[in-house]
C-alpha positions as CSV (number, residue, x, y, z in Angstrom):
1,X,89.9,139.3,105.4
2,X,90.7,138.1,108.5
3,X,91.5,134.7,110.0
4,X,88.1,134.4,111.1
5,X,86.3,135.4,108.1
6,X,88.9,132.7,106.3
7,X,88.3,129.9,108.3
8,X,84.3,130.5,108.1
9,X,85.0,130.0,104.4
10,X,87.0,127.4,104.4
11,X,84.3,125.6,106.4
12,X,81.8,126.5,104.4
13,X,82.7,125.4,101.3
14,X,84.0,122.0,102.6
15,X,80.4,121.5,103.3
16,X,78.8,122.7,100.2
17,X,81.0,120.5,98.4
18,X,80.6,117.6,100.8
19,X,76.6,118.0,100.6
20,X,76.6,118.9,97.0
21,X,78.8,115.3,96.6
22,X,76.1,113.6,98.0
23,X,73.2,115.3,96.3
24,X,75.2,114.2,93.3
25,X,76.0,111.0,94.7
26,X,72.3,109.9,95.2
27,X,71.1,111.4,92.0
28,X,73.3,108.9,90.2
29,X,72.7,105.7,92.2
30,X,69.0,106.8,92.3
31,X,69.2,106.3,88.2
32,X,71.6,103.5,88.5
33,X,69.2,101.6,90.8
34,X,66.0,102.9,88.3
35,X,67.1,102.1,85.1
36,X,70.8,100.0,85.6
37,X,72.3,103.3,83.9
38,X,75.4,104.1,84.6
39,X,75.1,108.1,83.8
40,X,78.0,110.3,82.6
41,X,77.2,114.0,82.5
42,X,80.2,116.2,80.4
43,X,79.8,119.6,80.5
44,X,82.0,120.4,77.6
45,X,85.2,122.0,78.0
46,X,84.7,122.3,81.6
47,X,83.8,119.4,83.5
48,X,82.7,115.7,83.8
49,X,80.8,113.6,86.1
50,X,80.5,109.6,85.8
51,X,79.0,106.8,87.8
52,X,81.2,103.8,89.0
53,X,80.1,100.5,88.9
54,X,82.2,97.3,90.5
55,X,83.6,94.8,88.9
56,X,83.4,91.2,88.4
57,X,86.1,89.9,91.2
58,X,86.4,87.0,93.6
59,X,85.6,87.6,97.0
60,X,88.1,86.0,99.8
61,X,85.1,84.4,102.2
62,X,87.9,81.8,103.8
63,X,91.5,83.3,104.0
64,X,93.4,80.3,105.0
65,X,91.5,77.6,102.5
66,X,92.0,80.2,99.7
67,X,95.9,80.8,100.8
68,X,97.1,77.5,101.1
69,X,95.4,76.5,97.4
70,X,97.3,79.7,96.1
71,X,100.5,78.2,97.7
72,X,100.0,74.9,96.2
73,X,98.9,75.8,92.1
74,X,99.9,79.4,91.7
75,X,103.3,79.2,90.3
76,X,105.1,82.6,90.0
77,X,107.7,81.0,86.8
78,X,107.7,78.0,85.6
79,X,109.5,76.1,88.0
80,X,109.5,78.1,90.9
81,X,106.4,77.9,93.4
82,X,105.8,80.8,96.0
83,X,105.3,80.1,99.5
84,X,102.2,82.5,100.8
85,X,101.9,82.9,104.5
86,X,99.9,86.0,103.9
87,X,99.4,88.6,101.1
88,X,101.1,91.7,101.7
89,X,100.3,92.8,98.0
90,X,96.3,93.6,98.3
91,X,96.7,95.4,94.5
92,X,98.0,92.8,93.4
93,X,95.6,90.5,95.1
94,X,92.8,92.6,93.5
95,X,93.7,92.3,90.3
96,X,94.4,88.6,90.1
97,X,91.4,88.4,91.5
98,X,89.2,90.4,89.0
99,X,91.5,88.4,86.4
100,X,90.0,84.6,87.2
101,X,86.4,86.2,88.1
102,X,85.9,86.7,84.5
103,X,87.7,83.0,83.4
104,X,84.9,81.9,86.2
105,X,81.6,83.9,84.6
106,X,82.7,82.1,81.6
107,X,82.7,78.8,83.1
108,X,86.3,78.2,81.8
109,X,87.6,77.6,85.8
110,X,86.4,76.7,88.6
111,X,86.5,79.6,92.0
112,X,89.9,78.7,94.1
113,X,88.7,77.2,97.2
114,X,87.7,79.9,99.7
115,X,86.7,81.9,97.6
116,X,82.9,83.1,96.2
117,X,82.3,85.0,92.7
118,X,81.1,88.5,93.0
119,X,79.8,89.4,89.4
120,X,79.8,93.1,90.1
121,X,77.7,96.1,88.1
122,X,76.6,97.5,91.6
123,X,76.8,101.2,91.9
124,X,79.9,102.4,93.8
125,X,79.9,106.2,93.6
126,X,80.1,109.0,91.1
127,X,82.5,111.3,90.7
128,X,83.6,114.7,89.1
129,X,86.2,115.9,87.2
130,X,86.6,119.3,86.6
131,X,88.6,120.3,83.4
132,X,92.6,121.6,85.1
133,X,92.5,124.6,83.1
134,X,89.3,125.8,84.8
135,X,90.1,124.3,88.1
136,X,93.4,126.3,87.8
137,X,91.2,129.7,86.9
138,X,89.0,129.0,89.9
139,X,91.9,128.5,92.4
140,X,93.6,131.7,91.1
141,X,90.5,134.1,91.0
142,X,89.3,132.6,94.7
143,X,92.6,133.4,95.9
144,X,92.8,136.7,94.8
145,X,89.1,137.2,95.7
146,X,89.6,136.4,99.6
147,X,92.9,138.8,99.3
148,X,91.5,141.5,98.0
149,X,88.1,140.8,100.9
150,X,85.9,139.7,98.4
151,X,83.9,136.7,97.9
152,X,82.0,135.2,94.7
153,X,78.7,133.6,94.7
154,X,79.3,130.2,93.3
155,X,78.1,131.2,89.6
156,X,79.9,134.1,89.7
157,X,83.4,132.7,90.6
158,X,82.7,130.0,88.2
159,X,82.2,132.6,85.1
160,X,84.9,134.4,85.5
161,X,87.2,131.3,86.1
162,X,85.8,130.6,82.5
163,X,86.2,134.0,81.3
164,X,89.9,134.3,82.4
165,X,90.2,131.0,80.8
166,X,89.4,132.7,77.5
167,X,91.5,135.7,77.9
168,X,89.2,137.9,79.0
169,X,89.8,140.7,81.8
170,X,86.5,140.6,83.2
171,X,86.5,138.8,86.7
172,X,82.7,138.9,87.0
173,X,81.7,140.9,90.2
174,X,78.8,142.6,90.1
């Protein structure tokens, strides 16, 4: 095959997985929306697809209010107090942040000033993972294919990635 031929290829499957992403994609938050289902589809042994959903967090609306009341009652030990100009940490912002949205949903604190409770359970994608075993059969017989000049439908590469998974010599072309 030749460089051409490769980079058609290459192209094309970049955009069946980009389109079959977002078929998958709207399918999900289309049931999410319907029916507040998060769905999780397993396929077993060989792959997994599942819906995200946020979280409960607190959402910065005003930086400086929220900063300087992080600067005056977060204490990072016991004695010591941390001066915050800025937050150069945004995980760690993220996660302290989910951590007193959930004291707040409770009604056990009150939001930090600047600040705005985002209760979460929105759709945020979905997503699929594809059991390593197969993913490394797929990779291998694709490579080989496109050496040798010859390309699988998608089915087809796809049983005999699962067929060389199971020890078996047949690599599916028809």
């Amino acid at each position: 095959m030749n460089r051409r031929d490769l980079m058609r290829i290459k192209a094309y499957a970049e955009a069946m997985a980009k389109a079959a992403a977002l078929l998958l994609k709207d399918e999900a938050r289309h049931e999410f929306d319907a029916n507040q289902t998060a769905i999780t589809a397993t396929v077993k042994g060989e792959m997994t697809g599942s819906t995200s959903v946020s979280n409960p967090s607190l959402q910065v609306e005003d930086l400086q209010a929220f900063l300087a009341w992080l600067r005056k009652n977060h204490a990072a030990g016991q004695t010591e107090v941390i001066e915050v100009l800025t937050v150069r940490n945004q995980e760690w912002l993220t996660r302290w942040l989910q951590s007193r949205a959930h004291g707040i949903m409770l009604g056990q604190e009150d939001a930090p000033p600047g600040t705005k409770l985002d209760e979460g359970g929105r759709f945020v994608t979905f997503s699929v993972t594809v059991d390593p075993g197969v993913k490394r059969h797929l990779e291998q017989i694709a490579l080989r294919s496109l050496g040798e000049g010859f390309t699988y439908d998608t089915e087809g590469l796809w049983y005999a990635a699962l067929a060389q998974r199971e020890g078996s010599t047949d690599d599916g072309r028809r």
